[in-house]
C-alpha positions as CSV (number, residue, x, y, z in Angstrom):
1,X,15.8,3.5,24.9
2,X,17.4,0.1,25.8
3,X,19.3,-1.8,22.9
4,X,18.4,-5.7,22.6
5,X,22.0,-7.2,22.0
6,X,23.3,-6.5,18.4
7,X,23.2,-10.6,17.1
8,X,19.6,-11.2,19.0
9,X,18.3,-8.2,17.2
10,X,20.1,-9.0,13.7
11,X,18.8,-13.0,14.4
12,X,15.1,-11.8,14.8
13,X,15.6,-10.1,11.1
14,X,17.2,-12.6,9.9
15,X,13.9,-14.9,10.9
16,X,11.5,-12.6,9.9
17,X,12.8,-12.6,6.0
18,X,10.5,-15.1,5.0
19,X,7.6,-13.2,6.8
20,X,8.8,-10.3,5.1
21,X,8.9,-11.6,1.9
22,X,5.4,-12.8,2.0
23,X,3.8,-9.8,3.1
24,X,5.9,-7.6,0.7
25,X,4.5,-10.2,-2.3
26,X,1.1,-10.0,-0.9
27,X,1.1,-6.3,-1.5
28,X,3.0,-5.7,-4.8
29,X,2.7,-8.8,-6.2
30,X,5.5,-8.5,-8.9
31,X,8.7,-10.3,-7.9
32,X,11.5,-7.5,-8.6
33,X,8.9,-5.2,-6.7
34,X,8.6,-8.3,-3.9
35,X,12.6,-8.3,-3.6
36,X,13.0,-4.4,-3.5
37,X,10.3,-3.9,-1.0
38,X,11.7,-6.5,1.5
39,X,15.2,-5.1,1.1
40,X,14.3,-1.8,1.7
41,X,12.3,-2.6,4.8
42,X,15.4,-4.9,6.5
43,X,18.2,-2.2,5.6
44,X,15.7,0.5,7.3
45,X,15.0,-1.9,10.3
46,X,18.9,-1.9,10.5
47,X,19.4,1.9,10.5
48,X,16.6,1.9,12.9
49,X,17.9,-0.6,15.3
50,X,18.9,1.6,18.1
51,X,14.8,3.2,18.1
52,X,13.4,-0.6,18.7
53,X,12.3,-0.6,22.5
54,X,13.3,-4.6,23.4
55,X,9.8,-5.0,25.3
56,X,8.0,-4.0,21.9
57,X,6.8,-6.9,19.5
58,X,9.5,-6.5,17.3
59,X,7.3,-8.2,13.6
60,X,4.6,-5.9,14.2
61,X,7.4,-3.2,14.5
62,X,9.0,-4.5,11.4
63,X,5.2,-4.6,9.9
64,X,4.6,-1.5,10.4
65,X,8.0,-0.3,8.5
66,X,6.9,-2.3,5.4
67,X,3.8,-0.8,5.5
68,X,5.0,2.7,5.7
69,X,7.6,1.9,2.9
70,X,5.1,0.8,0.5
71,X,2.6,3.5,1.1
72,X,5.8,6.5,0.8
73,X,6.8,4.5,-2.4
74,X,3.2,4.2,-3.8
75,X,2.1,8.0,-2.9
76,X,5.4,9.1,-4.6
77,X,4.8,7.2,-7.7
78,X,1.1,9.1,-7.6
79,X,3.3,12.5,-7.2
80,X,5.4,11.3,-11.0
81,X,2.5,12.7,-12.6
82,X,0.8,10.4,-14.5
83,X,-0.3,11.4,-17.8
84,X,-4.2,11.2,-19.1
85,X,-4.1,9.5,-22.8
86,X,-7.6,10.7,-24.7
87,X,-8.0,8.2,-27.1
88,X,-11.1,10.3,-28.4
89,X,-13.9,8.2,-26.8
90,X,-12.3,6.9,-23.2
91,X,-9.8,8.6,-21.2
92,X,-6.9,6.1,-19.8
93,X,-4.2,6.4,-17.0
94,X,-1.0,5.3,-17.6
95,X,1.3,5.5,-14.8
96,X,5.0,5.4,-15.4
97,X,5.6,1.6,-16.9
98,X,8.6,1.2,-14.7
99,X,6.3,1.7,-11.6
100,X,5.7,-1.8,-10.6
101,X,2.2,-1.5,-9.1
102,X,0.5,-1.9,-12.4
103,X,1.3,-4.4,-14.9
104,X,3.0,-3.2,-18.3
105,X,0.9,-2.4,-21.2
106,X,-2.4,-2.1,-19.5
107,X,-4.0,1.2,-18.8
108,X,-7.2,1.5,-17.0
109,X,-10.5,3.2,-18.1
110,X,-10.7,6.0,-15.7
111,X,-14.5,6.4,-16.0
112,X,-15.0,2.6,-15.8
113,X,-13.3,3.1,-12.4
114,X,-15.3,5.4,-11.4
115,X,-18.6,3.8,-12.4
116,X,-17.5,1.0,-10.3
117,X,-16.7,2.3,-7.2
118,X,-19.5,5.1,-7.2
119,X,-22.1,2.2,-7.9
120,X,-21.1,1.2,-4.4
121,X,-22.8,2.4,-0.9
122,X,-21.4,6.0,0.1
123,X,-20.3,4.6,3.5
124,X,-17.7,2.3,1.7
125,X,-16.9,5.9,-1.5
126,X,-16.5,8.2,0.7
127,X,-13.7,6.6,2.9
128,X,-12.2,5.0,0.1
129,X,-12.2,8.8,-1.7
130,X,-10.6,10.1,1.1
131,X,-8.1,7.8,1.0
132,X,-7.1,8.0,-2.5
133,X,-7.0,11.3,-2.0
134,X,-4.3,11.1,0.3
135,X,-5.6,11.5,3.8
136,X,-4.8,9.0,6.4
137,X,-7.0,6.2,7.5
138,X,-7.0,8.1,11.2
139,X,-7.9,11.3,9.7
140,X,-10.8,9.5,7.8
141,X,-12.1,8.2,10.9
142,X,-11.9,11.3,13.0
143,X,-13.2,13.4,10.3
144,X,-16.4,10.8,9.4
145,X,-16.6,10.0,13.5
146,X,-16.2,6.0,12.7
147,X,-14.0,3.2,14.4
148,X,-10.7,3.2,12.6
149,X,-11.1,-0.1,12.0
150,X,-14.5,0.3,10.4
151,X,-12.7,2.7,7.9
152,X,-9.9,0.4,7.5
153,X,-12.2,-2.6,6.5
154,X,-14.2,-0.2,4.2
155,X,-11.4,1.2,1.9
156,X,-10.0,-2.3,2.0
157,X,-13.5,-3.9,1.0
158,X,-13.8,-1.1,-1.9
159,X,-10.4,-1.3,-3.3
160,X,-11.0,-5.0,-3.5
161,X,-14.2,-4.9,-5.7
162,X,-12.5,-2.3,-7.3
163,X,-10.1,-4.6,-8.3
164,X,-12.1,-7.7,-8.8
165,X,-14.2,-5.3,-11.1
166,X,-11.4,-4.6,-13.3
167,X,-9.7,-7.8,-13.3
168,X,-13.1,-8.9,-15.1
169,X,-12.6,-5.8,-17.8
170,X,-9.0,-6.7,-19.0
């Protein structure tokens, strides 16, 4: 692989921060999270440097490392084991309070989830099932013979009334 010079690749990360920063809020939306995220990603672009092919687009190259940092981070909070609290009528989840993808104190009502994303069509559950359970979005689509973009826009469009859905319950 060619090598773009050292200060033309460290000046295109340099002008990327901003980018960075933006995209990293847009998925964690906590600040300390923000900040981590970003830092991560530009300290792995570095140790990367020598893999970048020069004819490449070098932000969707640097997209796709924030991308894969956040999902590694996010499926090895999932792996802490998370406890179940049974509070005698409703059972909650109450991932570790350090975590950063879920706002202190508040605990979500596992079957309220549920309810909400199994009252939606099974061409948006299923996908989005799959997903949470940990397969890829390529494997979804191969497995369920759909566009990977259909998939895509399907588990994005179900985590988002998921979320709308319990932003309305807190």
């Amino acid at each position: 692989m060619v090598s773009m010079s050292n200060f033309s690749f460290k000046r295109s990360l340099i002008e990327m921060q901003n980018e960075l920063q933006r995209f990293a809020n847009k998925v964690t939306s906590h600040k300390e999270d923000t900040d981590v995220l970003s830092e991560e990603t530009s300290l792995k672009v570095l140790d990367n440097e020598g893999k970048y092919q020069p004819e490449s687009n070098f932000k969707g190259w640097m997209y796709a490392m924030i991308r894969h940092i956040f999902i590694d981070n996010y499926h090895r909070i999932l792996k802490e084991q998370p406890f179940v609290e049974d509070t005698g009528i409703l059972y909650h989840l109450n991932p570790p309070q350090d975590s950063g993808f879920i706002p202190q104190g508040s605990a979500y009502d596992l079957k309220e989830m549920r309810r909400i994303v199994n009252s939606m069509p099974s061409e948006y559950t299923l996908p989005f099932s799959m997903h949470s359970s940990g397969f890829n979005c390529r494997e979804i689509a191969d497995r369920l013979k759909l566009p990977l973009g259909t998939v895509k826009s399907r588990i994005s469009f179900t985590h988002q009334k998921l979320q709308q859905e319990l932003n309305k319950t807190i």
